[in-house]
LUMVO-115583 format. One record per residue (C-alpha): x, y, z; residue in three letters; residue number from 1. Coordinates in Angstrom, 2 decimals, padded with zeros to 5 digits. Last residue first. Example, Ala and Ser with C-alpha at 12.3 -4.5 7.8 and 13.67 -1.06 7.14 Angstrom:
! LUMVO-115583
      px      py      pz rolum kolpa
  013.67 -001.06  007.14   SER     2
  012.30 -004.50  007.80   ALA     1
***
This chain:
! LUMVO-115583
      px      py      pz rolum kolpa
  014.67  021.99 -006.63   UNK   105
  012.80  023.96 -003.86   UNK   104
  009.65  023.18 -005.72   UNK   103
  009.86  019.40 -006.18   UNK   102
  011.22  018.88 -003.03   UNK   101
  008.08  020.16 -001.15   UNK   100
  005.87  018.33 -004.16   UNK    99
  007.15  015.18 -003.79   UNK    98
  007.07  015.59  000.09   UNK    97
  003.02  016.43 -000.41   UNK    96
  002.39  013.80 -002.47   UNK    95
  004.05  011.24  000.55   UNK    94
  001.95  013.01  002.72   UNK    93
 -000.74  012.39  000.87   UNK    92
 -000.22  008.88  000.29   UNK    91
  000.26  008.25  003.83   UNK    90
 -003.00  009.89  005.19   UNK    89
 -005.23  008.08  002.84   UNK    88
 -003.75  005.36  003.45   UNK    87
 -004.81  006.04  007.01   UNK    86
 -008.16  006.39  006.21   UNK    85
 -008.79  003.53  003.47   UNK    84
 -007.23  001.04  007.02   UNK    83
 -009.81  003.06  009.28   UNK    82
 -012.49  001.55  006.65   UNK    81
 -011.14 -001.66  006.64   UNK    80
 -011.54 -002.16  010.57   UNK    79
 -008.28 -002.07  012.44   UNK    78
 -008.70 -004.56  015.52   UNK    77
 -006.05 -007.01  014.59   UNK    76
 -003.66 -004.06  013.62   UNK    75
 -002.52 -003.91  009.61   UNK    74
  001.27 -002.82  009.79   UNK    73
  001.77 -000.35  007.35   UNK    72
  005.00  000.21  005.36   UNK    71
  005.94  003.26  003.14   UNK    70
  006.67  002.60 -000.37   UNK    69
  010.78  003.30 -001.72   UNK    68
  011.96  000.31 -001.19   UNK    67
  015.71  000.48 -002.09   UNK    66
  016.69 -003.32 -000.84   UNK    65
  013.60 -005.27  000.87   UNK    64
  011.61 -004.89  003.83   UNK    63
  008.83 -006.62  005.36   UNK    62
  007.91 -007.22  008.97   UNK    61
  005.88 -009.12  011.80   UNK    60
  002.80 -010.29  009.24   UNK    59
 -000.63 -010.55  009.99   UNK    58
 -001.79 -007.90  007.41   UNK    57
  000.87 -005.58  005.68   UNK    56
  000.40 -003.19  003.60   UNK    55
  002.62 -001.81  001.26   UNK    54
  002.27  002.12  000.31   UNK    53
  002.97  003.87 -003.24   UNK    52
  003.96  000.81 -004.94   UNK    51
  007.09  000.36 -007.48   UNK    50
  006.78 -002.39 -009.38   UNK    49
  003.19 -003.60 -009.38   UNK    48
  003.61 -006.80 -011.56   UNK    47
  003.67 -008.76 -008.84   UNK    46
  006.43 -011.70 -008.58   UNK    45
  008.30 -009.86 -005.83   UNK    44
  005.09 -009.89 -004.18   UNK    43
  004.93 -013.47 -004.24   UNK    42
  008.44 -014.06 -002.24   UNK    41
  007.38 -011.57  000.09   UNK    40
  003.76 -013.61  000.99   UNK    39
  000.71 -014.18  000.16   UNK    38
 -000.19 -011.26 -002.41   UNK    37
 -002.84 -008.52 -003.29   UNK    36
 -002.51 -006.30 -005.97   UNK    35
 -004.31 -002.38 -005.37   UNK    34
 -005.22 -000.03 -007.18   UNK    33
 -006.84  002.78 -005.06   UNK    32
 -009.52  004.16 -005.51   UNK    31
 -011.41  003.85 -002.27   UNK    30
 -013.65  001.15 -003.70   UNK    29
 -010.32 -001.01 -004.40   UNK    28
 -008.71 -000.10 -000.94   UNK    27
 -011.95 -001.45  000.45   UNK    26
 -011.85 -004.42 -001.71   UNK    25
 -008.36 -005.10 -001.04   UNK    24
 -008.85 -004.79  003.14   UNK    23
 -012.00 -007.62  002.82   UNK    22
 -010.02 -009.99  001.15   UNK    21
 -006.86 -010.05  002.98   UNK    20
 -008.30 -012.37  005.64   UNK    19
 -009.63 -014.46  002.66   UNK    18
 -005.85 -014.39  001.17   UNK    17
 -004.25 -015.68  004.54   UNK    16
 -000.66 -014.95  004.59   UNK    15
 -001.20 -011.27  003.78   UNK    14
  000.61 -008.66  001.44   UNK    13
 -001.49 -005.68 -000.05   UNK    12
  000.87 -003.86 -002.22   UNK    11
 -000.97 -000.19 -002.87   UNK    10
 -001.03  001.85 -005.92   UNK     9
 -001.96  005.67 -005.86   UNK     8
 -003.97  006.40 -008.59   UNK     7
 -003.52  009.81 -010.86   UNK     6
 -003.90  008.19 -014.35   UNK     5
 -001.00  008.74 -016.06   UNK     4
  001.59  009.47 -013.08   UNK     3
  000.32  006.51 -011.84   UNK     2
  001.32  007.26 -007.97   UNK     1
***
């Protein structure tokens, strides 16, 4: 999360960038800020460093040395707005482990 402005940032990876399409601009009217790319070699490229969750749409897997974000697999059948829901989900668990740690530290 943008420690700055509070936004969670989300890599959106799909082969097909119109199939994509309508997943970013959800994510983008639920707040989120989000970079959209074709494939792993392309995200590397993006100049979102260290995203809070990377989804995936139509691919089988993605994983690279010390990622950090938490991966989700895009179903056929998931509409956008159960995709804005479940990143929901992730991002606040993932605040609320931050915080856990942060307070027995």
């Amino acid at each position: 999360m943008n420690p700055l402005n509070g936004v969670a940032s989300v890599l959106l990876i799909a082969d097909d960038r119109d199939s994509g399409a309508p997943y970013r601009e959800a994510l983008a009217a639920g707040g989120y800020q989000v970079t959209q790319a074709e494939s792993f070699i392309e995200a590397l490229d993006s100049p979102m460093a260290d995203p809070d969750v990377i989804v995936l749409c139509d691919l089988a897997m993605f994983a690279y040395p010390a990622q950090k974000a938490q991966v989700l697999r895009v179903p056929a059948e998931m509409t956008p707005a159960a995709l804005i829901v479940e990143v929901h989900r992730r991002v606040a668990l993932r605040a609320a482990l931050h915080a856990t740690i942060a307070q027995a530290a």
